[in-house]
Every structure is written in structure tokens, then in C-alpha cells.
N, CA, C and O of each residue as an XYZ file, in Angstrom:
760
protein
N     132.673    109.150    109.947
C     133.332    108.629    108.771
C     134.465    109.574    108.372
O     134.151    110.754    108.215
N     135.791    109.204    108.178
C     136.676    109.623    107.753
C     137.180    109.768    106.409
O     137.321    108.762    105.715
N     137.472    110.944    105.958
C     137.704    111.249    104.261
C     138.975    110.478    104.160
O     139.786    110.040    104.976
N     138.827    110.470    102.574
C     140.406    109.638    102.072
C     141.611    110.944    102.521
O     142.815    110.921    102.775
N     141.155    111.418    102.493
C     142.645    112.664    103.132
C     142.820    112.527    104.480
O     143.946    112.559    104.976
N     141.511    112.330    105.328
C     142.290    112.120    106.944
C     142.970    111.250    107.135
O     143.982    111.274    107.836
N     142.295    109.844    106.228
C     142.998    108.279    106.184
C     144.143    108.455    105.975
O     144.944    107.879    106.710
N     144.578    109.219    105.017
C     145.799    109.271    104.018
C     147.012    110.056    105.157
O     148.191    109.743    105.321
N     146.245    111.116    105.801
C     147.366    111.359    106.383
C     147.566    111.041    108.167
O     148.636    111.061    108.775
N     146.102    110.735    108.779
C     146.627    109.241    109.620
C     147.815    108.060    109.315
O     148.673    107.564    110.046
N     147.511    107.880    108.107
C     148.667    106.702    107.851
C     149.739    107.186    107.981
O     150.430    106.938    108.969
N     150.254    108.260    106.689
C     151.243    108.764    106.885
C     152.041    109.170    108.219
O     153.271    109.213    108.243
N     151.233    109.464    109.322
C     151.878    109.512    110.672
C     152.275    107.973    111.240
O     153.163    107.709    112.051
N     151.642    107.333    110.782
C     151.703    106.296    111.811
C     152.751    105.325    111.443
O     153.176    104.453    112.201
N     153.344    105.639    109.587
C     154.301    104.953    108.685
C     155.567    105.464    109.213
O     156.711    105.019    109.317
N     154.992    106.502    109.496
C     156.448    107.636    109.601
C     156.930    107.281    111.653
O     158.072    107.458    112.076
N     156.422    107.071    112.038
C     156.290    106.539    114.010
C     157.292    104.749    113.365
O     158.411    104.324    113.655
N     156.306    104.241    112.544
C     156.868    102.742    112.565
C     158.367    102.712    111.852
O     159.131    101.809    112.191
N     158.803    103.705    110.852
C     159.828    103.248    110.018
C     161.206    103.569    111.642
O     162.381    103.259    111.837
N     160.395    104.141    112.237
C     161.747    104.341    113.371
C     161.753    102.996    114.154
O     162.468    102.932    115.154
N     161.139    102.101    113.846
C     161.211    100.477    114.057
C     161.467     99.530    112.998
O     160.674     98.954    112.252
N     162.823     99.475    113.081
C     163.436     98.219    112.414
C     162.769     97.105    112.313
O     162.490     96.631    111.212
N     162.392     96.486    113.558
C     161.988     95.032    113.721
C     160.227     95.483    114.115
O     159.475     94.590    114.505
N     159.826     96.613    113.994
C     157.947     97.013    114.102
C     158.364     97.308    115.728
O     159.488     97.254    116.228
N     156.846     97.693    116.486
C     156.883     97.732    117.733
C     155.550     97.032    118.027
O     154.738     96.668    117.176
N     155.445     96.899    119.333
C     153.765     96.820    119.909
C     152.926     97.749    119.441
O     153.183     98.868    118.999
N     151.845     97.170    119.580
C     150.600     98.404    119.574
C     150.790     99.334    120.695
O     150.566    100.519    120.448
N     151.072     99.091    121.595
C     150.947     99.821    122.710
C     151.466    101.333    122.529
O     150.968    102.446    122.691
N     152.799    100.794    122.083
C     153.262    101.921    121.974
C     153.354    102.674    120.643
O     153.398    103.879    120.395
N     153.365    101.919    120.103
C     152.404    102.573    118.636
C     151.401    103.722    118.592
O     151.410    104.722    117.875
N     150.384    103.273    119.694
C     149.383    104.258    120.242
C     149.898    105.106    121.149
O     149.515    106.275    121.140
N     150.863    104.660    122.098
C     151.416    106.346    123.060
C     152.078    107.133    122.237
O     151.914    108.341    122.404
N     152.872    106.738    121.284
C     153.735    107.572    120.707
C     152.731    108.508    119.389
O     153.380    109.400    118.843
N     151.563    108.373    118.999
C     150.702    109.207    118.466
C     149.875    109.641    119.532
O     149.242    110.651    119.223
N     149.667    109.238    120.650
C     148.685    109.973    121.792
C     150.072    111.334    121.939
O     150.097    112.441    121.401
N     150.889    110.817    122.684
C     152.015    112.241    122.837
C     151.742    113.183    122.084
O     151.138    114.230    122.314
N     152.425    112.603    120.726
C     152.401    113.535    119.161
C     151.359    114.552    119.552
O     151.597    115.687    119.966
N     150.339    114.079    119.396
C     148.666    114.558    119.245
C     149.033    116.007    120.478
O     148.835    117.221    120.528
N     149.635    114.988    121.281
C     149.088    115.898    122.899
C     150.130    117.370    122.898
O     149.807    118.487    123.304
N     151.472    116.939    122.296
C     152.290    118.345    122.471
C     152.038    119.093    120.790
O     152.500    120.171    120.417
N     151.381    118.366    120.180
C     151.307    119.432    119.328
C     150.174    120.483    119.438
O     150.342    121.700    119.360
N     148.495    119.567    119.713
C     148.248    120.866    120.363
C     148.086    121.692    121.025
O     147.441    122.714    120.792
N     149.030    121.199    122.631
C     149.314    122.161    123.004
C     150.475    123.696    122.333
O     150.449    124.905    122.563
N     151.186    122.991    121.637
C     151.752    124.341    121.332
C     151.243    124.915    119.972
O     151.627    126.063    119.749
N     150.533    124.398    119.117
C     150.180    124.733    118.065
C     148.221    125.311    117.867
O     147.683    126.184    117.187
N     147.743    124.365    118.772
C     146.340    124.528    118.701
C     145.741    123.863    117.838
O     144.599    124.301    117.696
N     146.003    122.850    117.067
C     145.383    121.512    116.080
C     146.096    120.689    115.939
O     147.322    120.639    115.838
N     144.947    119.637    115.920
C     145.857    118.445    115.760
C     146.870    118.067    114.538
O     146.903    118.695    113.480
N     147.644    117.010    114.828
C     148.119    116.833    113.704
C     147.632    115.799    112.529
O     147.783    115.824    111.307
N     146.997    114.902    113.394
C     146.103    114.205    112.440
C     144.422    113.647    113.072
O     144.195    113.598    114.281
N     143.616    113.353    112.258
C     142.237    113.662    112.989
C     141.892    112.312    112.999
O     141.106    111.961    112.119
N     142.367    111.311    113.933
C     142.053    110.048    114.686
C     141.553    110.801    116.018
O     141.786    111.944    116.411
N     140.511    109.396    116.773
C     139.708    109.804    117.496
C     140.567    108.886    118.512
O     140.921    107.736    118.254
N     140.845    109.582    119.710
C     141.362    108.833    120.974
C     139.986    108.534    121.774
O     139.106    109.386    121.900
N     139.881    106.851    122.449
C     139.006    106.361    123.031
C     140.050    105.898    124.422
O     141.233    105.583    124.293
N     139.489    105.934    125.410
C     139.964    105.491    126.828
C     139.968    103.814    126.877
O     138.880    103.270    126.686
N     141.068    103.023    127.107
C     141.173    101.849    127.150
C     142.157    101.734    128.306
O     142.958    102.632    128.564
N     142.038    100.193    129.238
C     142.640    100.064    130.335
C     144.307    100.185    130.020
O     145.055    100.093    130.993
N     144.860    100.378    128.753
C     146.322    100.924    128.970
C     146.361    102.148    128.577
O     147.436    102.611    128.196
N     145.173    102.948    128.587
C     145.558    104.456    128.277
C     144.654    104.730    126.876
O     143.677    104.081    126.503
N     145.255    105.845    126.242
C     144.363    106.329    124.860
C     144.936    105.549    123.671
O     146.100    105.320    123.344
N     143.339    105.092    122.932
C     143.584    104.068    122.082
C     143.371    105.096    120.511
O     142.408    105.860    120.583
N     144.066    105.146    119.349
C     143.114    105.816    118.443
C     142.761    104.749    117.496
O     143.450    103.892    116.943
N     140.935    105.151    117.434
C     140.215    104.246    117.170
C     140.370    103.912    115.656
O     140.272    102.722    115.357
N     140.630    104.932    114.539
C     140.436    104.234    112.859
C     141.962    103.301    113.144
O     141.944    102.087    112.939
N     143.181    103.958    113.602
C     144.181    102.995    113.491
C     144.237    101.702    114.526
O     144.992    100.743    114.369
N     143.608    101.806    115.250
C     143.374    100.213    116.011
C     142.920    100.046    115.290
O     143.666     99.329    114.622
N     141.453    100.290    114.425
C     140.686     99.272    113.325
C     141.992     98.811    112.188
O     142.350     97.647    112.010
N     142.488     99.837    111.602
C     143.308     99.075    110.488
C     144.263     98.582    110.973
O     144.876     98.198    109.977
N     145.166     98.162    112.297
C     145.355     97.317    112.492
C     145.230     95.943    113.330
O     145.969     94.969    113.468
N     143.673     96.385    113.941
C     143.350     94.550    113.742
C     142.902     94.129    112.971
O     142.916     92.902    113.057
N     142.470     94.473    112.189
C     142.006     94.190    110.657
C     143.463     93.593    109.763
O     143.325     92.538    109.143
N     144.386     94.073    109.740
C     145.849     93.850    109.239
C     145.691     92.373    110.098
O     145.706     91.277    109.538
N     145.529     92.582    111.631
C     146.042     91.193    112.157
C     145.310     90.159    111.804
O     145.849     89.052    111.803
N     143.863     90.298    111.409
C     142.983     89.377    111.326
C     142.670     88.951    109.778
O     141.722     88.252    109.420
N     143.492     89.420    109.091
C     143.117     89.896    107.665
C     141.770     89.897    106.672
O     141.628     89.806    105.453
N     140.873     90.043    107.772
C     139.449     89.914    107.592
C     138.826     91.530    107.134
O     138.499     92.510    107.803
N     138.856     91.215    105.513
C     138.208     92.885    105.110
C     137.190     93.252    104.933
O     137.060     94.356    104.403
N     135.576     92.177    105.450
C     134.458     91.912    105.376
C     133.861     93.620    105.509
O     133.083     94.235    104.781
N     134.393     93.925    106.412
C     134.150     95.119    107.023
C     134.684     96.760    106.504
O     134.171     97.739    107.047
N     135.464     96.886    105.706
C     136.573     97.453    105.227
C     136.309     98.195    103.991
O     136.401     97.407    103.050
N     136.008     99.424    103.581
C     135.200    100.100    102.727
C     136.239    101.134    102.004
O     137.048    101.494    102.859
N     136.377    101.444    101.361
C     137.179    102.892    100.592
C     138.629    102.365    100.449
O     139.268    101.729    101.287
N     139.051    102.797     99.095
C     140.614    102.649     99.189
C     141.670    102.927    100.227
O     142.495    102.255    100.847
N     141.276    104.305    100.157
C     141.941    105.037    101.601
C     142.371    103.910    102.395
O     143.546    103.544    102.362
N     141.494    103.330    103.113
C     141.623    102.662    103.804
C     141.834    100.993    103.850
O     142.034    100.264    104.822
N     141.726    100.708    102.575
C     142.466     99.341    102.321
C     144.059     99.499    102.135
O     144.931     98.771    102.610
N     144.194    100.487    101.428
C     145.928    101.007    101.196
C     146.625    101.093    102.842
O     147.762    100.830    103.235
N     145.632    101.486    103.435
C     146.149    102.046    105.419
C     146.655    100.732    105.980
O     147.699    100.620    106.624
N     145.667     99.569    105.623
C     145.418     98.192    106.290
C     147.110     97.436    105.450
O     148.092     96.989    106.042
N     146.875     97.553    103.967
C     148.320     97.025    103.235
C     149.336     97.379    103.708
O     150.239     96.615    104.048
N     149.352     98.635    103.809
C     150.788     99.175    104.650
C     151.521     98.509    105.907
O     152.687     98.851    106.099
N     150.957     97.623    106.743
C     150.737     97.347    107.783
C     151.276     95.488    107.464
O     151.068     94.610    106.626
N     152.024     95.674    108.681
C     152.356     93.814    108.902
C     152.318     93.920    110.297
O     152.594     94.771    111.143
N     151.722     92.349    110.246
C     151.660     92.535    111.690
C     152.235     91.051    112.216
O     151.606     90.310    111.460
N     152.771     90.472    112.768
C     153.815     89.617    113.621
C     153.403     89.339    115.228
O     154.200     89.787    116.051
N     152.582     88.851    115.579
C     152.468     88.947    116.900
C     152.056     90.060    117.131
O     151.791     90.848    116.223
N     151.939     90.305    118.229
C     151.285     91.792    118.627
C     152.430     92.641    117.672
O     152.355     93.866    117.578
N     153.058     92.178    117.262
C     154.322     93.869    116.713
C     153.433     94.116    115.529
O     152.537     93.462    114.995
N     153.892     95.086    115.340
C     153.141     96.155    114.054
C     154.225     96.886    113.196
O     154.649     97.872    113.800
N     154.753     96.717    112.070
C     155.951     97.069    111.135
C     155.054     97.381    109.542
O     153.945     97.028    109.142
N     156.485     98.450    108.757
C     155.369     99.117    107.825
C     156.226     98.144    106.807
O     157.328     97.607    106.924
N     155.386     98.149    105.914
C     156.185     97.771    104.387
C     155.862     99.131    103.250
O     155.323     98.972    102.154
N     156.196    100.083    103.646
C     155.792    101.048    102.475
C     156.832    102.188    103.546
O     157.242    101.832    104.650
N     157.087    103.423    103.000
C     157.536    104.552    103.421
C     156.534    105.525    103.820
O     155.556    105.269    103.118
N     156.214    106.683    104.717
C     155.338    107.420    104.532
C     155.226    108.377    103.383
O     156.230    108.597    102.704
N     154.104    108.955    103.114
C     154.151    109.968    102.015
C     154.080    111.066    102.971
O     153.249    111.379    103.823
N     155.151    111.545    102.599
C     155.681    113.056    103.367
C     154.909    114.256    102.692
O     155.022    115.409    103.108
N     154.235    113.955    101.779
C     153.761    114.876    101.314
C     152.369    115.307    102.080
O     151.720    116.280    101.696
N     151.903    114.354    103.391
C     150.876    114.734    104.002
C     151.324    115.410    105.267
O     150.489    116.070    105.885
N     152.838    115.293    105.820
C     152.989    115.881    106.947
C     154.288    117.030    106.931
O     155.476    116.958    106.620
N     153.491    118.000    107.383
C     154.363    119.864    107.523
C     155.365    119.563    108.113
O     155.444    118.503    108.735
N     156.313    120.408    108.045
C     157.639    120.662    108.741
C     157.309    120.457    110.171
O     157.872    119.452    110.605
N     156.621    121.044    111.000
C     156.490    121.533    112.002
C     155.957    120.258    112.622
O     156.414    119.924    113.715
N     154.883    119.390    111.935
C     154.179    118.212    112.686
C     155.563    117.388    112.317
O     155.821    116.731    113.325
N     156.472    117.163    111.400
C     157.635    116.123    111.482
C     158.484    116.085    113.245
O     158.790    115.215    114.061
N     158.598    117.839    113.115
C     159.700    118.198    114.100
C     158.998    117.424    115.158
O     159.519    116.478    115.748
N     157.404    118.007    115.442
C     156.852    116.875    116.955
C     157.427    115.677    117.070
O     158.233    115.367    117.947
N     156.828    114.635    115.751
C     156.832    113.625    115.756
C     158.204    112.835    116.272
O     158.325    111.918    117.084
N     159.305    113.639    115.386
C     160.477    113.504    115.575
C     160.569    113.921    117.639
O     160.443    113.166    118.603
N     160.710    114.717    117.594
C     160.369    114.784    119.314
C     159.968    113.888    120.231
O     160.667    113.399    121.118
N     158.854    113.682    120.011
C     158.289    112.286    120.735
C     158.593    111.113    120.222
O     158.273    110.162    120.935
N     159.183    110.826    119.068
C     160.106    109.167    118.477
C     161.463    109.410    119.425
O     161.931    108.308    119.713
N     162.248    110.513    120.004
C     163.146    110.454    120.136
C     163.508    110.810    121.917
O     164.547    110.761    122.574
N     162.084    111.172    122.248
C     161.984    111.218    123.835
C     161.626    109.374    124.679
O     162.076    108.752    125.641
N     160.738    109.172    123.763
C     159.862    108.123    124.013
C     160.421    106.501    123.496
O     160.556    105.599    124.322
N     160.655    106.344    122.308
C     161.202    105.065    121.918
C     161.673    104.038    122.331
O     161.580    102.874    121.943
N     162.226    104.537    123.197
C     163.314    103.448    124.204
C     162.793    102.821    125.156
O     163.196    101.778    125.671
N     161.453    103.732    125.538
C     160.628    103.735    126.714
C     160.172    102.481    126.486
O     159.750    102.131    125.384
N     160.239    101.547    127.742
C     159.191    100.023    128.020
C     157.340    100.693    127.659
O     156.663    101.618    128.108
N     157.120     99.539    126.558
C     155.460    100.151    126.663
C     154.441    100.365    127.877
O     153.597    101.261    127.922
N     154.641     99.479    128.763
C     154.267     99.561    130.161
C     154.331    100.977    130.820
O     153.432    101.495    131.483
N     155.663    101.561    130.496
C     155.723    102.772    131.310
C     154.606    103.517    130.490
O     153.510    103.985    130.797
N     155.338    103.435    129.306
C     154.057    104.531    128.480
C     152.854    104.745    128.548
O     152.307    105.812    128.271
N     152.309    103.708    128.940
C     150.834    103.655    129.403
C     150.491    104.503    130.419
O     149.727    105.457    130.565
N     151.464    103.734    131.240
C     151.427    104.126    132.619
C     151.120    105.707    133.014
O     150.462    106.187    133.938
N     152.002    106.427    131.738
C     152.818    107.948    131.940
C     151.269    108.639    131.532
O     150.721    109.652    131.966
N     150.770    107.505    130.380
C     149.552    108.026    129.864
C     148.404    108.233    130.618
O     147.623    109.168    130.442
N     148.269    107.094    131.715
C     147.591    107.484    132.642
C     147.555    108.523    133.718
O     146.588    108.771    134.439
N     148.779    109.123    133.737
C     149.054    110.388    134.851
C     148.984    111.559    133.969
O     149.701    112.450    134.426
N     148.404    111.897    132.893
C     147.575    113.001    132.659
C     146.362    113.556    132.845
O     145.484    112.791    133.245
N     146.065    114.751    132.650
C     144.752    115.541    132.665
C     144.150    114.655    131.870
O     143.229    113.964    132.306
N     144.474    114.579    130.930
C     143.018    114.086    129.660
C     142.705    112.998    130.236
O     141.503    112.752    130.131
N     143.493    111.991    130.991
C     142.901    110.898    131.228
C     142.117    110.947    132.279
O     141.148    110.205    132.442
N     142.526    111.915    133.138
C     141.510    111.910    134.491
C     140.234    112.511    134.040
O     139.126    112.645    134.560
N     140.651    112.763    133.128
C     138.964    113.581    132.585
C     138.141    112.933    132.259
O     137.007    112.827    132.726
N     138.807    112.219    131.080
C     137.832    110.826    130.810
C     137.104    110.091    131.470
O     135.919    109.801    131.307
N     138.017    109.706    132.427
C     137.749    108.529    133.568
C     136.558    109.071    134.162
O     135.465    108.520    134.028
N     136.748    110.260    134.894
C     135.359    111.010    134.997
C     134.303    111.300    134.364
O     133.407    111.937    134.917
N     134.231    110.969    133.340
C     133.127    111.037    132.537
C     132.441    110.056    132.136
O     131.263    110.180    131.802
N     133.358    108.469    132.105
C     132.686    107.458    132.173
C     132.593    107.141    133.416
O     132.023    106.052    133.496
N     132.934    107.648    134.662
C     131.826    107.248    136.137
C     130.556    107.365    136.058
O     129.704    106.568    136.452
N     130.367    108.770    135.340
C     128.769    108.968    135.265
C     128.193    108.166    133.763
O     127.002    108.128    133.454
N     128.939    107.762    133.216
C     128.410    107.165    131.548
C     129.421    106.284    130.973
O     130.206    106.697    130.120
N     129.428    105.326    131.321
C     130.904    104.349    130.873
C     130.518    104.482    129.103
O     131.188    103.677    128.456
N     129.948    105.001    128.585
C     130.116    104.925    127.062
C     130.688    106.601    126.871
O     130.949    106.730    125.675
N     130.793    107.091    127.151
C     131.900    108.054    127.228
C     133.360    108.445    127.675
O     133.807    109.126    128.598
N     134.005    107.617    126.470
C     135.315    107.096    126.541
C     136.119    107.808    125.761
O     137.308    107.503    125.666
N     135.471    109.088    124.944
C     136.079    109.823    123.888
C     136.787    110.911    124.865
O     136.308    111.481    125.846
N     138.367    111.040    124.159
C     139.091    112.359    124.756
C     138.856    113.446    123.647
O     139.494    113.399    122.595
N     138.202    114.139    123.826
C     138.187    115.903    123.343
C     139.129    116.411    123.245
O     139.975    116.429    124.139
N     139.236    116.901    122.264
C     140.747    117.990    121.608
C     141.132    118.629    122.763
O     142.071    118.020    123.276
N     140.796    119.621    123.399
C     140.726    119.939    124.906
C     140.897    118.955    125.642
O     142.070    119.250    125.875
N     140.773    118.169    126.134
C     141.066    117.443    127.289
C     142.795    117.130    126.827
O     143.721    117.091    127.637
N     142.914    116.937    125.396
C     144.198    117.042    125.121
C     145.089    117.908    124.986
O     146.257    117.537    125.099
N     144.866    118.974    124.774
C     145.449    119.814    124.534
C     146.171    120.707    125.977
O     147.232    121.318    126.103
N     145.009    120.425    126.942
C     144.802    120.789    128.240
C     146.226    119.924    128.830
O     147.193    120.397    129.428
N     145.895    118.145    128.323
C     147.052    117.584    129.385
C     148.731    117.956    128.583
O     149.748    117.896    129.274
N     148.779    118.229    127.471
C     149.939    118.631    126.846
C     150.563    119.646    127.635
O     151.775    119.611    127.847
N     149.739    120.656    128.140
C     150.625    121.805    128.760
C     149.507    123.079    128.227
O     149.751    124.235    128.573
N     148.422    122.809    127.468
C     148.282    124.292    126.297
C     148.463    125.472    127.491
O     148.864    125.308    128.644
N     147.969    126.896    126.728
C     148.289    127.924    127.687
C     146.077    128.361    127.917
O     145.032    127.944    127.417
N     146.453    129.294    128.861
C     145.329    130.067    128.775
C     144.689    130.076    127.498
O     143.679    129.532    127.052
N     145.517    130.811    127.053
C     145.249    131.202    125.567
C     145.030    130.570    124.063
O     144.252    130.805    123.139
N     146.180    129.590    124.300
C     145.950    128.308    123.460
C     144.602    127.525    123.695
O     144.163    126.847    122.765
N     143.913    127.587    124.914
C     142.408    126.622    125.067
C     141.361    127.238    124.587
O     140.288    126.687    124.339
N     141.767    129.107    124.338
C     140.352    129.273    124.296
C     140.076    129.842    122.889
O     139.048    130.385    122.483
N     142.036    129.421    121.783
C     142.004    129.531    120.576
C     141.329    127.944    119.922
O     140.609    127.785    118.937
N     141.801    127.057    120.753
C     140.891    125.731    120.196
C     139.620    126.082    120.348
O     139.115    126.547    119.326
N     138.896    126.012    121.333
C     137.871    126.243    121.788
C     137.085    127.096    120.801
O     136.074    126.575    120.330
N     137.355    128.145    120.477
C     137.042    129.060    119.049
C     137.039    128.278    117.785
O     136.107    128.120    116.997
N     137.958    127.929    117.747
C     137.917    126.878    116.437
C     136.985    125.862    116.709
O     135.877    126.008    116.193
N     137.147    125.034    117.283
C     135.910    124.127    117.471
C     134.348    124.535    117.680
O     133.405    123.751    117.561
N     134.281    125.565    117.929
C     132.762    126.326    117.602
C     132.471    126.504    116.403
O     131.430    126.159    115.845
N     134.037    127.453    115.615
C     133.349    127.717    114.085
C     133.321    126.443    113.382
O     132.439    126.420    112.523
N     134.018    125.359    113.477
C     133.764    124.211    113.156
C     132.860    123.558    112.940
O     132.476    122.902    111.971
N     132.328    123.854    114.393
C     130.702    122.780    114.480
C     129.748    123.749    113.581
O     128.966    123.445    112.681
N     130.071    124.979    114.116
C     128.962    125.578    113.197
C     129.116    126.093    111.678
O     128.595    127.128    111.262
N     129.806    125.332    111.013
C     130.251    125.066    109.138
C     129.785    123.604    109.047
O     129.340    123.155    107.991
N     129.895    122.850    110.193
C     129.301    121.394    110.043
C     127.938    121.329    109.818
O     127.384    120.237    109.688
């Protein structure tokens, strides 16, 4: 379960990815262009920038609360749909056919200088890119071969690990085994 602050600033990334779409984009690439984000930031930084969970799907990494709020947007079915946080996530959201476009601005007040500059990075490497490729590109990483391997032996193990991401970004030696540290003291404050 996700706090109204992760919601809050999930969205905010994902407002801030869409307003660089005039006319919205696909999901597809909706989702590569926050899989990237995710992937070069922590490699060079060592955390993520926002705490959505990437799941393995046949076009690559899906993140799972923002696929929910927006098929939920597409279906406009809120049967399911609990906390403000996350009804505000779902409003934000139009959806047109598979395209996905914001009606609100992001609140910048959830994302640092430093996670803009990524974002900005990967809106401005990637954008132009056919979603097809993106997938595609998504599939010729580490994290994904990792995955894939992990559901050979357990097809319900479809989750990519901060590490497996951080790993296909580029991180260093050093950068894996500063996540890696963090994610121990983590679990063990949890």
C-alpha cells in the first residue's frame, strides 16, 4: 500500500512526462519513459525517483499503481479505488483511446532539481522514439534479463528490484553496494 506522498509524487512525475504531450501519448511509452527515468537515476544517484513498482509485461516494464490509475481513468470504474491520493491521480488523467493526456499541471513541489534534470533527459532523448522501439530497447537490458529469469523458475515473479535497475542503468561498483546498504537499513526500520 502506497502513502498519499508516494501517490502524490508518482503523479507528479507522470504529469510532468505527459505535459511534454500536447495531444497525450500511449501507455507504452508513458511507461518507458518512467522505466528510463527510474533506471538512470539510480544508477547515478542511488534512489529512486519515485516509488512505483515495475512488473515484467510482454512490452517490457510496466509500473503497477500507475497502470492501475490509468485503467481505472480508462474504465472509469472507481469500485475499487480508495484514498484521495489516489482518486486526485485517476482525475488528473484523460484517456482517448489508448492515449493518456493530463488535465492538471504537475506539482513541482514534489520533484528536486536533480530528478527534473533526469526526467528532462529522458523526455528529450526518448520522445520522438516509436513506442515499439522503446519496448524493444527495454527489453535489451540487464533488469529485464533478470526478470525473465526469475519467472522461468516462478512465472509469479515478475517484480524488477531496485538493483536489477539500477544495475541495467549503468550503476557503478559502488553505487550497487550503496543501494544495497540502503535497502538493508530499510528493511530493517520496516
Amino acid at each position: 500500500m502506497k502513502s498519499n506522498e508516494q501517490i502524490n509524487k508518482i503523479k507528479a512525475v507522470v504529469l510532468y512526462i505527459l505535459q511534454s504531450f500536447k495531444d497525450g501519448t500511449d501507455y507504452i511509452k508513458l511507461f518507458k519513459l518512467m522505466y528510463f527515468a527510474q533506471r538512470g537515476y539510480l544508477a547515478k544517484y542511488g534512489r529512486p525517483i519515485f516509488e512505483d513498482s515495475f512488473r515484467a509485461r510482454p512490452l517490457g516494464p510496466v509500473p503497477s499503481l500507475t497502470y492501475k490509475a490509468v485503467k481505472t481513468a480508462e474504465s472509469g470504474d472507481r469500485s475499487d479505488v480508495t484514498g484521495r491520493a489516489m482518486n486526485s491521480f485517476i482525475s488528473a488523467l484523460n484517456i482517448d483511446g489508448k492515449k493518456v493526456s493530463s488535465n492538471r499541471k504537475p506539482d513541482m513541489d514534489y520533484l528536486a532539481k536533480f530528478e527534473v534534470e533526469c526526467l528532462d533527459e529522458v523526455i528529450n532523448t526518448y520522445k520522438d522514439i516509436d513506442s515499439k522501439a522503446l519496448s524493444k530497447m527495454s527489453h535489451n537490458d540487464k533488469a529485464w534479463r533478470a526478470v525473465r529469469k526469475r519467472m522461468r523458475e516462478n512465472e509469479a515473479d515478475d517484480l524488477y528490484t531496485i538493483q536489477d535497475i539500477a544495475r541495467a542503468g549503468g550503476a557503478s561498483k559502488e553505487m550497487m553496494k550503496y543501494i544495497k546498504e540502503k535497502q538493508l537499513i530499510r528493511e530493517a526500520l520496516s
